[in-house]
PLY file of the C-alpha trace (Angstrom):
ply
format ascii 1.0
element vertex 523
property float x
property float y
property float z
element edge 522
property int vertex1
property int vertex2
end_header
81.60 112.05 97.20
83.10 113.50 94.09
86.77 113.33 93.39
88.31 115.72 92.23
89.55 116.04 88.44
92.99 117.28 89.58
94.03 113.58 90.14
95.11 112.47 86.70
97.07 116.12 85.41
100.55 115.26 86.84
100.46 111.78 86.87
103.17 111.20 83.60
105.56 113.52 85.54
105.46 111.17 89.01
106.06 107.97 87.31
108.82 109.28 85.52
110.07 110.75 88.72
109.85 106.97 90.12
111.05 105.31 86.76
113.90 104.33 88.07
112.48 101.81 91.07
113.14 98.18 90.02
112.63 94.48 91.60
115.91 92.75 91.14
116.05 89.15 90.40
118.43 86.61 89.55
118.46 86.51 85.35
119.60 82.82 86.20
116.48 82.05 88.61
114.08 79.90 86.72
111.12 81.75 87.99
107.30 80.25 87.14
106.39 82.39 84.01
103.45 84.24 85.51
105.70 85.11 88.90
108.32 86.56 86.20
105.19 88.19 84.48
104.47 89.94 88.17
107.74 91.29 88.50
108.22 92.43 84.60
105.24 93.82 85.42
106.19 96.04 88.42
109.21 96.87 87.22
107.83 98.47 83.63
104.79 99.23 84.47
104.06 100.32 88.00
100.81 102.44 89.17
102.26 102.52 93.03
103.36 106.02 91.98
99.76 107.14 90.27
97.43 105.78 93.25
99.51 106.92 95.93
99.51 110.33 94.52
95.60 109.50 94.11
94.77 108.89 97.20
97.05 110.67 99.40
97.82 113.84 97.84
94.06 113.95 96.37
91.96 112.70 98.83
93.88 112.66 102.05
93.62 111.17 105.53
91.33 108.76 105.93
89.47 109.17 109.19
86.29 106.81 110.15
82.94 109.44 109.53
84.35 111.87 107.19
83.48 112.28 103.86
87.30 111.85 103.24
87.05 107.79 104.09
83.86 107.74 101.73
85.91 109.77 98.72
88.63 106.54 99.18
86.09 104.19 99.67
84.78 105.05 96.26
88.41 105.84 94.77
89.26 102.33 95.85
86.04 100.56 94.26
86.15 102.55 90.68
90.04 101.60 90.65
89.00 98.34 90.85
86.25 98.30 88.09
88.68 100.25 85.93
91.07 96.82 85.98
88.02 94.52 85.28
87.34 93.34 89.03
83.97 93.28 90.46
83.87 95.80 93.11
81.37 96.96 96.47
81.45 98.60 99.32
79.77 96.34 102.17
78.55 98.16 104.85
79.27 96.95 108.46
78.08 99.64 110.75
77.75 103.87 111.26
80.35 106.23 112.98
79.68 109.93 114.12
80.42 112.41 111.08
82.96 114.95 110.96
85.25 116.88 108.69
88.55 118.96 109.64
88.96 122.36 108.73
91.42 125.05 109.61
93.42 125.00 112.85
95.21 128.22 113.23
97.10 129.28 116.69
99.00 132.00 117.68
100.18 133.50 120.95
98.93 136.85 121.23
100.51 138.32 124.71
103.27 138.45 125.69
104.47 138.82 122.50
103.34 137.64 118.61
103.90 134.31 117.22
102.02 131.57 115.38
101.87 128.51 117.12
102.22 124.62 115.02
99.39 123.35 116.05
96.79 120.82 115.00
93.05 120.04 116.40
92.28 116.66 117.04
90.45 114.28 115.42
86.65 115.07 116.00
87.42 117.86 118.45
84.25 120.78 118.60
84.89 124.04 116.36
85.37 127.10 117.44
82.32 129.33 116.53
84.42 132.53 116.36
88.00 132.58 118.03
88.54 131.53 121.22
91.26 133.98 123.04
92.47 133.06 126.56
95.16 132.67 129.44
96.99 129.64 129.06
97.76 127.52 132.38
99.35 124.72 133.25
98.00 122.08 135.68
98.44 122.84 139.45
101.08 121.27 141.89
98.67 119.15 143.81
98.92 115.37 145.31
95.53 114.40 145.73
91.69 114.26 144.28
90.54 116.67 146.53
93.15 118.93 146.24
92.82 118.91 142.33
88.77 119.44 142.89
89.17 122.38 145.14
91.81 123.69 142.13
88.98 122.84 139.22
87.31 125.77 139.39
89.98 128.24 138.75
90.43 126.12 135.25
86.84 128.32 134.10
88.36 130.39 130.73
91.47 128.83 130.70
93.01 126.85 128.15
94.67 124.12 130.07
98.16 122.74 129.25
97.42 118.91 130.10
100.53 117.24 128.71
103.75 116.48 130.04
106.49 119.02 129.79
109.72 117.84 127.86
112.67 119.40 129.14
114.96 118.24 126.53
113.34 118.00 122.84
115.98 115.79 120.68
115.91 112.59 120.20
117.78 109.71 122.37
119.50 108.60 119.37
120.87 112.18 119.36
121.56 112.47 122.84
123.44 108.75 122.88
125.36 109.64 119.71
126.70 113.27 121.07
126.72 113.21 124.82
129.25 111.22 127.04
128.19 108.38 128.40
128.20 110.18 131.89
125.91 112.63 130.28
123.73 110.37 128.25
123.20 108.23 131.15
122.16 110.98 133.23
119.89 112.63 131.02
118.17 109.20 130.32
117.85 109.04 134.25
115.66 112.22 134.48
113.72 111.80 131.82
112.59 108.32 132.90
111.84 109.71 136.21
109.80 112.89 134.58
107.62 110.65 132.40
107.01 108.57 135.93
106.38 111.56 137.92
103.79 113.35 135.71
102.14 109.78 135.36
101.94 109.23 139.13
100.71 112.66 139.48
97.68 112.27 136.98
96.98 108.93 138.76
97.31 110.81 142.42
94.86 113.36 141.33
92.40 110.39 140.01
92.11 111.25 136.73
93.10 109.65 133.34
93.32 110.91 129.57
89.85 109.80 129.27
88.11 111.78 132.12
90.79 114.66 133.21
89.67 116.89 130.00
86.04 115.68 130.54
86.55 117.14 133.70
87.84 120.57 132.76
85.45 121.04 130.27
82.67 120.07 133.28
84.15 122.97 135.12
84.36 125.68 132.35
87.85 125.47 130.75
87.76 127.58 127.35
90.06 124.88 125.58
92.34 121.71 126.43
96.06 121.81 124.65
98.06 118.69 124.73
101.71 117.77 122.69
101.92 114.11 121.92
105.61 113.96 121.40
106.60 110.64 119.82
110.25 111.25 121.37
111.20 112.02 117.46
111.80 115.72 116.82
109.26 117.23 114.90
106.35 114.77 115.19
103.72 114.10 117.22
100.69 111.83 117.34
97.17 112.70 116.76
94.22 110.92 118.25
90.95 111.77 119.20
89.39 114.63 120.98
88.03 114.01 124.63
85.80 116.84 124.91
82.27 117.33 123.59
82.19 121.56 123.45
85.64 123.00 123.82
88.48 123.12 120.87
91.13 120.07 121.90
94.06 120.90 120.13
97.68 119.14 119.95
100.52 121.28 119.84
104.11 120.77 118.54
106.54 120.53 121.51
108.67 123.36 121.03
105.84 125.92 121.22
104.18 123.68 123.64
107.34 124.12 125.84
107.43 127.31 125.42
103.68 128.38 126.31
104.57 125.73 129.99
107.33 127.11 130.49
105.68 131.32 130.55
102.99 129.96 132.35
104.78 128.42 135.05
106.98 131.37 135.56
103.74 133.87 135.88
104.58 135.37 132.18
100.09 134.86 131.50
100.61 133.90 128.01
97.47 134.25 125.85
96.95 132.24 122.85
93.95 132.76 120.06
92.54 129.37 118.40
90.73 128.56 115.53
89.42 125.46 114.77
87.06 124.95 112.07
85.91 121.74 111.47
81.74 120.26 110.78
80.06 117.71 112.67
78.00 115.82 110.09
74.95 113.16 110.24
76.13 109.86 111.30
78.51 108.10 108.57
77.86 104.72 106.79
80.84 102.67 107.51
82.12 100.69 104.44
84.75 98.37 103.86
85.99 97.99 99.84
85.81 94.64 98.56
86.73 93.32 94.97
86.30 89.75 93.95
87.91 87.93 90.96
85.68 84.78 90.99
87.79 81.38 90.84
87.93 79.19 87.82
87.84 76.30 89.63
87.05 76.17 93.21
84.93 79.36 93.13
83.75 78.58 96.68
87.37 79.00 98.16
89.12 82.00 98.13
92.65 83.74 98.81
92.00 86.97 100.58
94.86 90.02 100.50
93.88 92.42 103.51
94.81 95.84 104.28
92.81 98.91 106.24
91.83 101.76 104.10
91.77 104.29 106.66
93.62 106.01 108.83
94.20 108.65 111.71
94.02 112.39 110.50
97.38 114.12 111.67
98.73 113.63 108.21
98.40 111.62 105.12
98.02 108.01 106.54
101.23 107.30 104.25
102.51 104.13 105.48
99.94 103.50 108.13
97.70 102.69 106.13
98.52 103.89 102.48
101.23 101.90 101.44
99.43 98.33 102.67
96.25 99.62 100.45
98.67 100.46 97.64
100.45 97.20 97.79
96.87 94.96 97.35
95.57 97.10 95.19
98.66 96.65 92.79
98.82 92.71 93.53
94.89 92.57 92.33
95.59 94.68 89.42
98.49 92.25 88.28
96.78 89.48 89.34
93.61 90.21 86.71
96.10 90.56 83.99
98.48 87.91 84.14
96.56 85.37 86.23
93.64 84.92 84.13
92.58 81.51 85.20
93.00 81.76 88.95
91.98 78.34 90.71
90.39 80.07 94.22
88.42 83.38 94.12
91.09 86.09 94.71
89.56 88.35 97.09
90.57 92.21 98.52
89.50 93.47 101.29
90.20 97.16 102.61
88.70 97.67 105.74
87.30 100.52 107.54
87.68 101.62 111.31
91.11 99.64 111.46
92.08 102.30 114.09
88.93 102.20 116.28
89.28 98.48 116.88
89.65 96.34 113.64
85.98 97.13 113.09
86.14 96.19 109.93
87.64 93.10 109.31
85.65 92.18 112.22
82.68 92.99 110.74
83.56 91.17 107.55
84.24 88.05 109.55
81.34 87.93 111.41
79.00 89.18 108.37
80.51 86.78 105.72
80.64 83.22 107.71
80.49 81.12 104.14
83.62 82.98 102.94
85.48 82.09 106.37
84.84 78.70 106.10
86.28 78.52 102.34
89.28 80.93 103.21
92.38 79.37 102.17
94.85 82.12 103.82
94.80 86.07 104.14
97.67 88.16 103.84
97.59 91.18 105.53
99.99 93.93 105.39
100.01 96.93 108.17
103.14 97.97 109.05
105.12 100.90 106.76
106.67 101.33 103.43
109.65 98.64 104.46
110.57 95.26 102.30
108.36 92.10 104.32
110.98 90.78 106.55
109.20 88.39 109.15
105.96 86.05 108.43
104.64 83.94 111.34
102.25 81.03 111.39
100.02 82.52 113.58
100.19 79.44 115.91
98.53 77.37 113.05
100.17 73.53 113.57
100.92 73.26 109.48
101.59 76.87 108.52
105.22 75.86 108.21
103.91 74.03 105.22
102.19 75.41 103.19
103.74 79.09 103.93
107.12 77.36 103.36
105.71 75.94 99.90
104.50 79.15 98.79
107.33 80.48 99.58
109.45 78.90 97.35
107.53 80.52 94.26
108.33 83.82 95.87
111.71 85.24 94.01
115.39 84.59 95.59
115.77 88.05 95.98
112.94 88.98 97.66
112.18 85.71 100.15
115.74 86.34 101.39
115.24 88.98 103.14
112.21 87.02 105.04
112.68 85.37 108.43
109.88 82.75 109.25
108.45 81.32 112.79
106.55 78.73 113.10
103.94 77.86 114.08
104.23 80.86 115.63
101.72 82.71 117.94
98.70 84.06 117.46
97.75 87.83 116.56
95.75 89.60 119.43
94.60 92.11 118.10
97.48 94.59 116.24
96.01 94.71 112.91
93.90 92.78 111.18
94.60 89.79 110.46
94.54 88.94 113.87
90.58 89.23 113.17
90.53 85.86 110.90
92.93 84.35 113.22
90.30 84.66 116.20
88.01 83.25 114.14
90.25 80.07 113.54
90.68 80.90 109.62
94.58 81.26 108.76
95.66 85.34 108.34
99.12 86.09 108.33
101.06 89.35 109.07
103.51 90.46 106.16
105.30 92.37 108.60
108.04 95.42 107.23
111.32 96.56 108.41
110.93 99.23 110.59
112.33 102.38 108.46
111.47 104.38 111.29
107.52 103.30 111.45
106.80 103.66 115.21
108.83 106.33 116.26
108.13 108.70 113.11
105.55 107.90 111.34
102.67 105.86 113.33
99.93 107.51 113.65
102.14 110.76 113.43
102.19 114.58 111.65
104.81 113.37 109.50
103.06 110.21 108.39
102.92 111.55 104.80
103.77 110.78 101.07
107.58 111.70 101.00
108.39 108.75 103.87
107.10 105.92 101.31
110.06 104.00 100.06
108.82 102.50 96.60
111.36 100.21 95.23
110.61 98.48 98.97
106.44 98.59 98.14
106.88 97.44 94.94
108.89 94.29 96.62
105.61 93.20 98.53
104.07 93.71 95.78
105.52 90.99 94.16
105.81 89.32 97.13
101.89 89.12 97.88
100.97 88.43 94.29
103.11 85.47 94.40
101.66 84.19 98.07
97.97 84.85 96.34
99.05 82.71 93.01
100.38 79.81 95.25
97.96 79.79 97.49
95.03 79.80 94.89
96.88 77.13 92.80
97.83 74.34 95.54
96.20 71.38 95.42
95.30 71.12 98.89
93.03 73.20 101.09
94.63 74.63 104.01
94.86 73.20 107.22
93.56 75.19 110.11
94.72 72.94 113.23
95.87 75.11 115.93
98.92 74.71 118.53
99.03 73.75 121.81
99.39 77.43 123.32
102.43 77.64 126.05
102.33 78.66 129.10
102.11 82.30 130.17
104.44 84.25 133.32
102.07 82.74 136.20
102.31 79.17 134.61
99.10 79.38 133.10
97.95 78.29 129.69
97.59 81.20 126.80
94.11 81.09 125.22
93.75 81.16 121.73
92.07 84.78 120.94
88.82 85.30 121.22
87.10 86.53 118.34
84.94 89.94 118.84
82.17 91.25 117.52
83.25 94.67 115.92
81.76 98.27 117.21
79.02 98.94 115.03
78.54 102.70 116.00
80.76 104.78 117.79
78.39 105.56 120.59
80.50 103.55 123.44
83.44 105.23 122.00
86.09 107.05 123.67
0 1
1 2
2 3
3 4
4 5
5 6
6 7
7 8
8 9
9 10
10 11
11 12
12 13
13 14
14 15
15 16
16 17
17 18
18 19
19 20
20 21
21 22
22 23
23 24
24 25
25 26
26 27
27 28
28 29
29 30
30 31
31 32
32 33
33 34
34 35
35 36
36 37
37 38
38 39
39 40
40 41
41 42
42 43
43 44
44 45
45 46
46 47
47 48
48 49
49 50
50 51
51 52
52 53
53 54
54 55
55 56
56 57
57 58
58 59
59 60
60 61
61 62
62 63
63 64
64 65
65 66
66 67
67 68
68 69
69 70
70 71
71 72
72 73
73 74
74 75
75 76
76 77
77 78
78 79
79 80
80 81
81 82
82 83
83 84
84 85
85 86
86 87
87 88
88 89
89 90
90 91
91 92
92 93
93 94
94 95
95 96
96 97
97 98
98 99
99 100
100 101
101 102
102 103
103 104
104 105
105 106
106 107
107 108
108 109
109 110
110 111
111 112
112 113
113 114
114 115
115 116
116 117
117 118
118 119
119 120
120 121
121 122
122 123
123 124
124 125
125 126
126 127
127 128
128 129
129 130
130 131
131 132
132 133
133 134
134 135
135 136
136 137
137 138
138 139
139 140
140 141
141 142
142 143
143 144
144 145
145 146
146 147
147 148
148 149
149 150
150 151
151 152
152 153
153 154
154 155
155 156
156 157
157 158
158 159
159 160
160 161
161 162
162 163
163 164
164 165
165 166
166 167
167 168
168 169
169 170
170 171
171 172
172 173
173 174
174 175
175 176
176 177
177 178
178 179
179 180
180 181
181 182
182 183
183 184
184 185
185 186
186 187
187 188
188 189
189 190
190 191
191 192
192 193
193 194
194 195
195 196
196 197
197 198
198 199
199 200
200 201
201 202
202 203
203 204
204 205
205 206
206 207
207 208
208 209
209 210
210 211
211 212
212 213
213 214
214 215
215 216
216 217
217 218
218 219
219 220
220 221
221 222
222 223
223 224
224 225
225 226
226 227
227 228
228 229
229 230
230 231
231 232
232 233
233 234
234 235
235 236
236 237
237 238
238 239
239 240
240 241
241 242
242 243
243 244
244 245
245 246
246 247
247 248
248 249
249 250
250 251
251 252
252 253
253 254
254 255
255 256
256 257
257 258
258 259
259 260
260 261
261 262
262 263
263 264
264 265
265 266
266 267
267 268
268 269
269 270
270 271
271 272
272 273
273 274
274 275
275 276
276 277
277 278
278 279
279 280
280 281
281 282
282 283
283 284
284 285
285 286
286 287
287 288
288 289
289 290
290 291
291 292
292 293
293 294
294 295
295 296
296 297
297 298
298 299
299 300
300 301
301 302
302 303
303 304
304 305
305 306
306 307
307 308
308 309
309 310
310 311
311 312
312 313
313 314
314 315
315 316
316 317
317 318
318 319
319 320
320 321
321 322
322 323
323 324
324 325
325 326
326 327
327 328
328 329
329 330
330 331
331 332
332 333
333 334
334 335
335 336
336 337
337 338
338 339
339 340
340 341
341 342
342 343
343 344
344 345
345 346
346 347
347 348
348 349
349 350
350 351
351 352
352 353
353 354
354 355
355 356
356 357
357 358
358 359
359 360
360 361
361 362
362 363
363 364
364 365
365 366
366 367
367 368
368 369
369 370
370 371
371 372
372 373
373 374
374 375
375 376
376 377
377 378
378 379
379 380
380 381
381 382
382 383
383 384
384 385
385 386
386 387
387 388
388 389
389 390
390 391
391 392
392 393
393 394
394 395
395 396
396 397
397 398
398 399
399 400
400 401
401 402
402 403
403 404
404 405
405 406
406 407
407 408
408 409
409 410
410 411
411 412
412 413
413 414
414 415
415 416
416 417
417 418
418 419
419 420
420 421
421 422
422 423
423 424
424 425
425 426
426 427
427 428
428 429
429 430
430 431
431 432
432 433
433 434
434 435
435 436
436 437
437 438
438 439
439 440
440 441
441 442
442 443
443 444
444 445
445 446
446 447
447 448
448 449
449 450
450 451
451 452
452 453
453 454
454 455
455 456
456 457
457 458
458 459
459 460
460 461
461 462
462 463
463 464
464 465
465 466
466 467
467 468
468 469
469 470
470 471
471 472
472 473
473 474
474 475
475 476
476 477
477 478
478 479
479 480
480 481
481 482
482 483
483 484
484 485
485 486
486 487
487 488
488 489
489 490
490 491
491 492
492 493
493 494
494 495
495 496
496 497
497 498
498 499
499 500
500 501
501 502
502 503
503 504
504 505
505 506
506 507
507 508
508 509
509 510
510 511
511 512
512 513
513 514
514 515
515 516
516 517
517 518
518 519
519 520
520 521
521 522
């Protein structure tokens, strides 16, 4: 797919804008000259500012299947080239095609208003507008009740989420309230959220088959509000039906269209959801090599996923981990010329699907596992790396703690280590070359917010990225990749004895998985 010439007009204006984002180091800290080259680097000559503009402003959410993940699977690779880095995109499977379009809601009786509202990911279009009652799910307690109800859902649009009473935050409600209050507010909404799941399990249903079911029986659309519990964002995910619009709705207006149709008011809503389903999509995961000087046949490996869900930009989840790899290659080429290991970069596809692609790069590249010498993975928002585990590796403590020491004062203070650590189940990828017994470890970020507000979120976009924190893993993974490829010895990949679980039996190491190929068994 083309991109679009637009990317490189405003470019001088956003680093100046940034300018002023610096590493701090101790002047007295003897660093190794090329780790002081990395930070000189980042500090005067930064390109966080350039690609992120790049690829989230320009090309946008990255969702498996749309042309959108192909547009940054190519950004990714020519970036690459442009540095001198031998790029490809290796393909490790197909997922169902779509693009977004235009969502556009309004309520249209009993009065006039447009509705925030977003379709979900893959959700069917709307051919021409789709105009109907809106109607929230009945007060039943059992399958057969809710059967005998199904057929009134024909030309509906069904309200399937849970109603929120109160829409502000618990921080707010703690910080504001008194504690009589707080405490009592707390109490019914933790008996809401158990009541409405109870209820979906009574009427034998889950978010998996209760909108297949509605469709089956002729609803005209399925509305749901994903509230994160963080005013103003919620999370988008995947459509369950196959032929009616899916579409998530912001919880105020969501409230308010439950809250009519519970009290017999018949609101009517209009939706619009353009969007294409496309041919099946080549799955690719971007992969640049800078071949080692030495031991060619080992390699260092800095991981991140490429794409990401479609709500919003895929800002920190997954756009500042691509960001920070991509600028720890780039300095890497230039001041790191004779590099002992092959420095590898891997930017995986289908992250959110199931680690599909790391998995398929594990499984598809067994002579590169058995010469990894570590993988550093990053995954978790725009904060400063505060906590690396060993991943239940016997002698991360080590070599981690070795490479660590190249790492500047500054920024390896702010790092908190345990090892050896457990291993990664399954949370992001690393946890793919960890099943497979090779050692991948988690730069994990201070929070600055991720789960609540921007995971997977509407408000996931450019604006939440902190750069003077990115441009401190940026340093910091250089230096882990320059360590790693210069010790002497080859990693050791011995594992722990795993403890013992609740019921007294023995954890098991992961189990590594083959990744989904296709997105047929998908839901």
């Amino acid at each position: 797919m083309k991109i679009n010439r637009f990317f490189a007009v405003p470019a001088i204006v956003l680093a100046a804008q940034f300018s002023w984002a610096q590493v701090k180091v101790d002047p007295k800290e003897k660093l190794d000259p090329v780790v002081k080259s990395f930070v000189d680097e980042i500090n005067s000559n930064s390109q966080l500012e350039n690609m992120a503009y790049e690829l989230l402003d320009g090309i946008g959410p990255r969702l498996v299947g749309t042309p959108e993940m192909q547009a940054a699977n190519e950004w990714s690779a020519a970036k690459l080239r442009s540095w001198g880095i031998e790029s490809s995109l290796q393909q490790f499977g197909t997922w169902k095609g779509w693009q977004r379009g235009i969502t556009h809601v309004d309520m249209v009786y009993p009065r006039v208003k447009s509705l925030a509202a977003t379709q979900l990911a893959w959700s069917p279009a709307t051919k021409k507008a789709v105009e109907a009652e809106v109607v929230v799910l009945p007060k039943v307690s059992s399958k057969a009740e809710f059967d005998a109800w199904l057929p009134s859902a024909k030309g509906k649009i069904m309200l399937m989420a849970q109603y929120q009473k109160i829409g502000r935050s618990d921080e707010q409600i703690k910080e504001f309230a008194t504690p009589e209050l707080y405490e009592k507010l707390k109490a019914e909404k933790e008996q809401a959220g158990k009541d409405f799941r109870d209820y979906v399990k009574n009427i034998g249903y889950d978010n998996n088959t209760l909108p297949e079911a509605l469709e089956k029986a002729g609803a005209a659309g399925i509305a749901i509000s994903n509230w994160t519990g963080i005013m103003g964002a919620n999370r988008i995910f995947g459509a369950k039906t196959s032929k009616i619009p899916m579409i998530d709705i912001d919880l105020e207006d969501y409230g308010m269209l439950y809250r009519m149709a519970e009290k017999g008011a018949k609101p009517r809503i209009k939706v619009e959801a353009q969007s294409r389903t496309l041919p099946d999509a080549k799955n690719f995961n971007t992969i640049g090599i800078i071949k080692g000087k030495e031991k060619p046949e080992e390699y260092v490996i800095l991981s991140a996923h490429l794409d990401s869900w479609d709500g919003a930009q895929g800002a920190t989840d997954n756009g500042t981990g691509t960001l920070t790899m991509l600028e720890a290659m780039r300095i890497l080429k230039k001041y790191y010329p004779n590099n002992k290991r092959t420095i590898v970069i891997g930017l995986w596809g289908s992250e959110e699907q199931g680690l599909n692609g790391s998995r398929g790069f594990v499984a598809d590249n067994p002579q590169i596992m058995k010469g990894t010498q570590a993988v550093f993975n990053q995954d978790n928002g725009t904060g400063r790396v505060i906590n690396i585990g060993g991943q239940g590796f016997v002698d991360s403590y080590s070599y981690i703690g070795k490479w660590l020491t190249g790492v500047p004062k500054t920024v390896r203070d702010h790092i908190k280590t345990d090892f050896p650590g457990i291993p990664g189940g399954g949370g992001s990828d690393h946890a793919s070359f960890v099943a497979a017994g090779v050692p991948g470890f988690s730069l994990s970020s201070l929070n600055w917010g991720y789960f609540g507000y921007t995971w997977h979120t509407t408000k996931d976009t450019y604006d939440k990225i902190v750069f003077d924190e990115v441009k401190n893993n940026v340093v910091l993974t250089a230096t882990l990749a320059y360590m790693a490829s210069e010790d002497p010895e080859f990693t050791s990949r011995e594992k722990r004895v795993m403890p013992q679980d609740d019921k007294g039996e023995t954890v098991k190491w992961p189990e590594a998985k083959e990744p989904k190929r296709d997105s047929k068994e998908y839901k």
